[in-house]
NUTORZA-776472 format. One record per residue (C-alpha): residue in three letters; z, y, x. Coordinates in pm, whole numbers, plus 50000, padded with zeros to 5 digits. Layout:
REM NUTORZA-776472
ALAZYX...
REM end
This chain:
REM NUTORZA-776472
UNK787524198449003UNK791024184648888UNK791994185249243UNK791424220149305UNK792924231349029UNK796084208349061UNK796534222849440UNK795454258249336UNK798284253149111UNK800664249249432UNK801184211749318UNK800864177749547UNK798214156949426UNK797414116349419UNK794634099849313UNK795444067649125UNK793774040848988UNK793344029648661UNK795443998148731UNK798744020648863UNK799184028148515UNK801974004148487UNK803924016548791UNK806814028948676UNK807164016348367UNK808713989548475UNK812473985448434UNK815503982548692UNK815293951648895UNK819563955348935UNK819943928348685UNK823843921448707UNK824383892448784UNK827143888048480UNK824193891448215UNK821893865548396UNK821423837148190UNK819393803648287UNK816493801848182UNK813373773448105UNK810893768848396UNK807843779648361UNK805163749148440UNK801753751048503UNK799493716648490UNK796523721448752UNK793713701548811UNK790163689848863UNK788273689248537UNK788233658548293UNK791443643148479UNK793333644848177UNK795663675748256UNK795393685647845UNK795543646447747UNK798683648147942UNK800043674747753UNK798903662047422UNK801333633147506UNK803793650347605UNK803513675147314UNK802403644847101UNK799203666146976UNK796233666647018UNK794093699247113UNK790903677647274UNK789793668646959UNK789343702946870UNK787743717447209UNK784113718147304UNK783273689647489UNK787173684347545UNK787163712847815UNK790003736747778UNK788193770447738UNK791443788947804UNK795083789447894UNK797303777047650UNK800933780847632UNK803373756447487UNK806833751447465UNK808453714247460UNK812223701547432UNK812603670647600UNK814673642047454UNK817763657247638UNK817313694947487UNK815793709147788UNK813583736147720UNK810433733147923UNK807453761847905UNK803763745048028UNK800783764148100UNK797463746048056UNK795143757148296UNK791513747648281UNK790413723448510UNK786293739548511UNK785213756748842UNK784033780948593UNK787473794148533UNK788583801348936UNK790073834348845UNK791903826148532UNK793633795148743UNK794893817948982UNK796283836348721UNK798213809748579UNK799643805548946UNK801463834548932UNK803373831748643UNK804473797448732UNK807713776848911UNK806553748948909UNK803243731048946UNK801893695548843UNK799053688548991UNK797333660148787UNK794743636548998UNK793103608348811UNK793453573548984UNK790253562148920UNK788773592149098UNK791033608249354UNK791393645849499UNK788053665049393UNK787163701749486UNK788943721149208UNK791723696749325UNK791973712949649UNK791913746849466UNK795243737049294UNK797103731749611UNK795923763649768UNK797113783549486UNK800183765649436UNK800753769249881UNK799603810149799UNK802403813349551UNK804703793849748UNK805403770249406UNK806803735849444UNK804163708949341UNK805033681149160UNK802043654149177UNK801043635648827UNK798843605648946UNK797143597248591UNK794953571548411UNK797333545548612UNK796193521448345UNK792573518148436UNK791613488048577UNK790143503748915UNK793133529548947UNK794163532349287UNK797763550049313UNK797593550849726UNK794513563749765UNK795113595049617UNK798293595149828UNK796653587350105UNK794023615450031UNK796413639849964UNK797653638050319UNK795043655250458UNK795693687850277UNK799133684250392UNK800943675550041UNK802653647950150UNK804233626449865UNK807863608949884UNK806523574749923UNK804603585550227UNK808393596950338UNK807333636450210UNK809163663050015UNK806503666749709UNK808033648049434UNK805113620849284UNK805013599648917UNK802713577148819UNK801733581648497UNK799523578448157UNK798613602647932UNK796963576047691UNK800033548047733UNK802873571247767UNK803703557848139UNK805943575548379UNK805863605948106UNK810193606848091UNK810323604248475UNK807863629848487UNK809803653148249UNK812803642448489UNK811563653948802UNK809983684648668UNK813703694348537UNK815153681948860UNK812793704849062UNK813613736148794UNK817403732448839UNK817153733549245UNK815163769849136UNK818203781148944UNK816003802548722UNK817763827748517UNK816563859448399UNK818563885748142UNK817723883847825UNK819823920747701UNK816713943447804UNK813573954547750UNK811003924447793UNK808713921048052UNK805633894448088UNK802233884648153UNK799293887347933UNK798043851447972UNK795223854347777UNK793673880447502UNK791213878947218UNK789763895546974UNK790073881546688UNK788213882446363UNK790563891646051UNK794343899346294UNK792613923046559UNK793223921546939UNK795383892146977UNK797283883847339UNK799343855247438UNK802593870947627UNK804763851847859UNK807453871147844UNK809493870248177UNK812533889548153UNK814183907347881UNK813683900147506UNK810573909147308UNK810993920946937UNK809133925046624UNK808553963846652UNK808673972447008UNK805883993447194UNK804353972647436UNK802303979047724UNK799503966647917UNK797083985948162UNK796224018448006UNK796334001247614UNK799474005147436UNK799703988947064UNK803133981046852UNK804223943546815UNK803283938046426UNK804023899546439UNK804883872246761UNK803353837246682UNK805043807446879UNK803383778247046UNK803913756846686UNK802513784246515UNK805413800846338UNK806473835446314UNK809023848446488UNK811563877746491UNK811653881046892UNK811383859847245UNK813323854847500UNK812473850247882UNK809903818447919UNK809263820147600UNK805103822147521UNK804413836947207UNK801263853247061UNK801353890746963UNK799753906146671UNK798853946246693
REM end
């Protein structure tokens, strides 16, 4: 009926879905290249489940988040922000490592740089391995290989190399161009080269994005949540998101009351890379 009306109405018509809401809305992409400023890469850690892709983080963020998670599965994506020893600002996504969460992984692919791909020693590539490096080849994201629980007795380094080869990610040692560290999330082994490499990697990406316009991001994840209300955690991407702004996502539109960072803190605004939480 709205169509015949529309063209009775002499006007051109087009049928959209619910999803084109946001076209448009969007802001120029003719970022000057004066205001770009560098900015921190964005890293996701993939992985088969119970490889130790949140352990590694814990150590890295010298946390702990396991403790607190059912069964010590990571029911969702969490976003933290570290500064390494050096002052580099690095972003990392946790992604869950369940088969349950297929769609939410792929998600956290596109947001992403850089990828480290965690594989346990003592177990080698599994089938949600696999996944990771067909998202991370799909987004066309450098991988960076984490070869954990190196201190177990019956870890095996090379075999995971070895097994790696046939899904084409070949590692340095085996005279490659993915980057590979050997490391332990529960002895802190190979963490600083790790850090290293995945800064290395960042500044061949020359990431920069301007930070003097209106924000733009990804909802990473959303909740509703019992006492605050309909709480989603933004990675905002370009621009700088304040206290106050309108922000929009699909058809739902809501005001920014408060942005929590990752250490739980409220803040005034965020920059680009930066994940915060947003109240309202």
């Amino acid at each position: 009926t709205a169509e015949l009306v529309v063209s009775e109405f002499g006007h051109n018509l087009k049928r959209v879905s619910a999803a084109d809401v946001e076209i448009g809305l969007k802001g120029s992409d003719d970022d000057k290249d004066e205001n770009m400023e560098l900015r921190a890469p964005v890293v996701t850690v993939m992985g088969h489940v119970d490889h130790g892709k949140t352990s590694l983080l814990d150590a890295i963020r010298k946390t702990s988040t396991t403790a607190n998670e059912a069964g010590g599965i990571t029911q969702h994506i969490g976003a933290y922000q570290v500064t390494t020893d050096k002052g580099s600002l690095l972003t990392f996504l946790d992604t869950p490592g369940h088969s349950a969460f297929t769609s939410m992984r792929s998600r956290g692919a596109q947001v992403t740089d850089v990828i480290v791909l965690v594989v346990a020693a003592d177990d080698g590539v599994m089938p949600q391995t696999i996944e990771a490096i067909n998202h991370a080849k799909a987004a066309k994201v450098p991988l960076i290989v984490a070869i954990n629980k190196c201190d177990k007795e019956n870890a095996d380094a090379n075999k995971v190399r070895t097994e790696l080869l046939k899904y084409e990610v070949i590692v340095e040692a085996m005279s490659g161009e993915v980057l590979d560290v050997e490391v332990s999330a529960s002895t802190g082994k190979g963490l600083v080269s790790l850090l290293e490499n995945i800064i290395l990697q960042s500044e061949l990406l020359e990431l920069k994005a301007n930070p003097d316009r209106v924000a733009e991001g990804t909802v990473i994840e959303a909740k509703l949540d019992v006492g605050r209300g309909p709480v989603a955690t933004v990675l905002v991407q370009n621009g700088t998101l304040n206290k106050g702004d309108i922000i929009v996502a699909g058809d739902q539109w809501g005001k920014v009351r408060a942005l929590i960072d990752s250490q739980n803190k409220k803040v005034s605004q965020a920059g680009p890379s930066v994940p915060v939480e947003v109240l309202g």
